[in-house]
Residue, then its C-alpha position, 0 to 999 in steps of 0.5 A: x849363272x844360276x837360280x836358287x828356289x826355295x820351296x815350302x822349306x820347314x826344319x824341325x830339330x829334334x828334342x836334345x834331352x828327354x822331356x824337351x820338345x821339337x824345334x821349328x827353326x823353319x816353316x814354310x819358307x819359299x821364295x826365289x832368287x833368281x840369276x846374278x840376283x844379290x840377296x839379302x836374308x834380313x831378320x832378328x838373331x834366331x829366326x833361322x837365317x843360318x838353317x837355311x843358308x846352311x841347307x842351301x849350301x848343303x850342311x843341312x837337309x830340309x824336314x820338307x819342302x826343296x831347295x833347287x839350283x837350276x831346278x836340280x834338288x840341292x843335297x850334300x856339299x859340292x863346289x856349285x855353292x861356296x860359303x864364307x864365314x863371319x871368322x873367316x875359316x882360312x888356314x893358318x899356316x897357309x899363306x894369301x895365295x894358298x888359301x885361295x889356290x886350295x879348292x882348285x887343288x882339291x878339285x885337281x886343277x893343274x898348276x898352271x890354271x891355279x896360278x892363272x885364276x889366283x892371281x885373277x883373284x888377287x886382282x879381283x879382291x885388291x891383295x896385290x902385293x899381299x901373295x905370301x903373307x899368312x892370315x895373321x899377318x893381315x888386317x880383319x878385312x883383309x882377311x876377309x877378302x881372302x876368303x871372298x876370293x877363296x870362294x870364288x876361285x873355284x867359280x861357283x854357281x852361288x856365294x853364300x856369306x854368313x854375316x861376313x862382316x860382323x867381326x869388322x870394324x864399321x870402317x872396314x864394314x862400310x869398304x868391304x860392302x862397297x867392294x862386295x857390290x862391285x864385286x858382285x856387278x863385275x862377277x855376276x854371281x848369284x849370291x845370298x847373304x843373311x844379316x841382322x842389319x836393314x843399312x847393309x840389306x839396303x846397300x847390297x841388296x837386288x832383293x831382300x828376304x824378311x824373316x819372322x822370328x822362330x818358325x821363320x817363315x817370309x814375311x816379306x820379299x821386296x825387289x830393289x830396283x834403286x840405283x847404285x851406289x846408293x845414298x842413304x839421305x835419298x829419299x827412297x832409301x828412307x822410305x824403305x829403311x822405314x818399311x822394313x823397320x816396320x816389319x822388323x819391330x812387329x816381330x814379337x820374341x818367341x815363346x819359351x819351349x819346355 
């Protein structure tokens, strides 16, 4: 169990080349996400969606502001928040099983608790049968539900997705937001997740975070209180999809920088 809270955030990267000015991707973001809370980071490509998941996996540092977990500051990487990739990430040469073992090796967990929590995961994802095949050998969802399981395997406070299922087909795309719900309910891990798409906020999502284009800031952030799975001819579903099809289409593209 675990909360994120994300206080007064701003990120500016400095200027590339000479003549060229600072860029704010983050100002003054806060919000909080509280435990085995699903949240969605919903806002148009470049409003500093990634920035921040990535600072509060670690990647990055804030310019001001915190990120705390269970109100201890956030600094570098560690095994209490896991990512998972819009391509994956998994290593080629290793099989299913491999893959999902090798935050525990790292960790050194003993041979006999990795084998137990591999085969935990296996069953969790539904890759049973699928142990010793290699990455290039599965499917795009598949693959997928490795990397879900990679990251879980080493029981982390938080799971941090980056538009995991952009690369998928809409078939896939539509089953693994269904499995990642079920997966969250059973699991009861805090997790964050960023898209650019209000249908997969709106399905996955206990709240959704709205962003303002470059310097992303939180234009909003809705609580879901609406039961699961849930309908998309419902009438609450619509009324919100257009709530925040209204917040998205005010957001002007950015100015150029020098």
């Amino acid at each position: 169990m675990a909360r994120v809270t994300v206080d007064q955030v701003d990120k500016i990267y400095p200027p590339q080349q000479r003549g060229q000015l600072p860029v704010q991707a983050l100002q003054g973001v806060s919000f909080t996400v509280e435990e085995a809370e699903f949240c969605c980071l919903l806002g148009h490509s470049g409003c500093g969606k990634t920035t921040l998941l990535n600072i509060i996996a670690g990647f990055e540092q804030v310019s001001a502001g915190s990120v705390q977990l269970n109100g201890q500051p956030v600094g570098k990487p560690s095994w209490q928040r896991t990512v998972v990739f819009q391509d994956y990430a998994l290593f080629p040469w290793l099989t299913v099983a491999r893959n999902i073992a090798f935050g525990l090796e790292n960790k050194g967990v003993d041979a006999a608790q990795i084998a137990r929590t591999v085969a935990q995961q296996v069953e969790l994802v539904g890759l049973q049968g699928f142990e010793s095949r290699l990455p290039h050998e599965l499917s795009g969802g598949m693959r997928q539900r490795v990397a879900i399981a990679r990251a879980l395997a080493v029981d982390p406070q938080v799971a941090l997705f980056d538009e995991p299922f952009a690369a998928l087909d809409s078939q896939n795309r539509a089953l693994l937001q269904d499995e990642l719900v079920r997966i969250s309910r059973q699991t009861r891990k805090t997790m964050v997740l960023i898209t650019h798409s209000i249908e997969e906020a709106i399905k996955l999502s206990d709240r959704i975070i709205v962003m303002t284009r470059r310097p992303g800031t939180v234009k909003a952030n809705l609580q879901i209180d609406l039961p699961r799975p849930r309908d998309e001819e419902d009438l609450a579903v619509i009324a919100l999809k257009k709530q925040l099809r209204a917040l998205i289409a005010n957001e002007r593209e950015p100015e150029p920088t020098a």
